[in-house]
C-alpha positions, 0 to 999 in steps of 0.5 A: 525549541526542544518541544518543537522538535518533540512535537515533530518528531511525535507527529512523524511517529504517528504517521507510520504503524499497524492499526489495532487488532491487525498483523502484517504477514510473517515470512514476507519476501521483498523479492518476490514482491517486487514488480506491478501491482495493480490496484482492484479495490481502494478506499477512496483517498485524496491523492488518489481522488479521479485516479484509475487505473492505478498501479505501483511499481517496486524495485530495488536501489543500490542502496536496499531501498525500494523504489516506488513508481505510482502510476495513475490515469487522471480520468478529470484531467485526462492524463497520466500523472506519475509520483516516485518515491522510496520504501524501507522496512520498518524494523530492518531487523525483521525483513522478513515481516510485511511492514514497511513505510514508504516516502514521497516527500523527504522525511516524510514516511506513512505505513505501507502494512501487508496485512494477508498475502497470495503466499504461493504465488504472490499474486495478490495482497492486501496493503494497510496504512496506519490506520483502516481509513486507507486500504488496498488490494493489488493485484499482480495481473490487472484482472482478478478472478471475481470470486477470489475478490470477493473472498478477499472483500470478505476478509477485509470486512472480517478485519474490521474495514468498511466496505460499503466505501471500497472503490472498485478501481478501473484497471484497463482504459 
């Protein structure tokens, strides 16, 4: 039974982290991060399969969780398809770093890495997961200026992510 709950507990370890060779941001800012994110550019990934536009809302709970909101159009299905959840900071010593973990069911958190950051005005940033398979640039506004995104694509190819597979995800209908 022990080993079980080894076993468990070291398989949850693994679903949340920073992947190697990467940082999260310093001086992060939960407040000024709260808000609608929009995505622009995702590697593909099952939840999110035949999902566009997609948007994440954050606000804070009562209790110093965030609540999350994930919003996406289903474009097989033709329709809206919601899932809410809850983010904490990894380390809750350091909210002031980019690296949290968010749940959509139970127990069960995955990483949710700021890895570089619009820092004057928190109009953009680009999100990890624990490893460079899942990948995202949100977007405050729905529409980004196309040079600044490809700055921001060039970047990610720079941190070692394979954007011959990034999505260019539909923000309006």
């Amino acid at each position: 039974m022990k080993r079980l709950f080894l076993l468990f507990f070291v398989i949850l370890a693994g679903c949340t982290g920073v992947p190697e060779g990467l940082t999260v941001v310093d001086g992060f800012s939960l407040d000024r991060y709260l808000g609608t994110w929009h995505e622009i550019v995702r590697l593909d990934n099952r939840f999110e399969k035949e999902l566009e536009p997609v948007s994440a809302t954050y606000s804070l709970s009562a209790d110093g969780s965030v609540n999350v909101v994930n919003r996406g159009y289903d474009t097989k299905n033709k329709k809206w398809k919601n899932i809410e959840g809850r983010a904490v900071f990894n380390d809750d010593r350091h909210p002031d770093k980019g690296a949290l973990k968010v749940s959509f069911f139970g127990p069960f958190y995955a990483s949710y890495n700021v890895i570089a950051l619009d820092r004057a005005g928190y109009g953009w940033a680009m999100v990890c997961g624990r490893d460079k398979s899942y990948f995202w640039i949100l977007s405050k506004s729905p529409d980004m200026d196309p040079v600044l995104l490809g700055e921001l694509v060039a970047k990610a190819a720079s941190l070692g992510f394979d954007t011959t597979k990034f999505r260019y995800v539909r923000t309006h209908l």
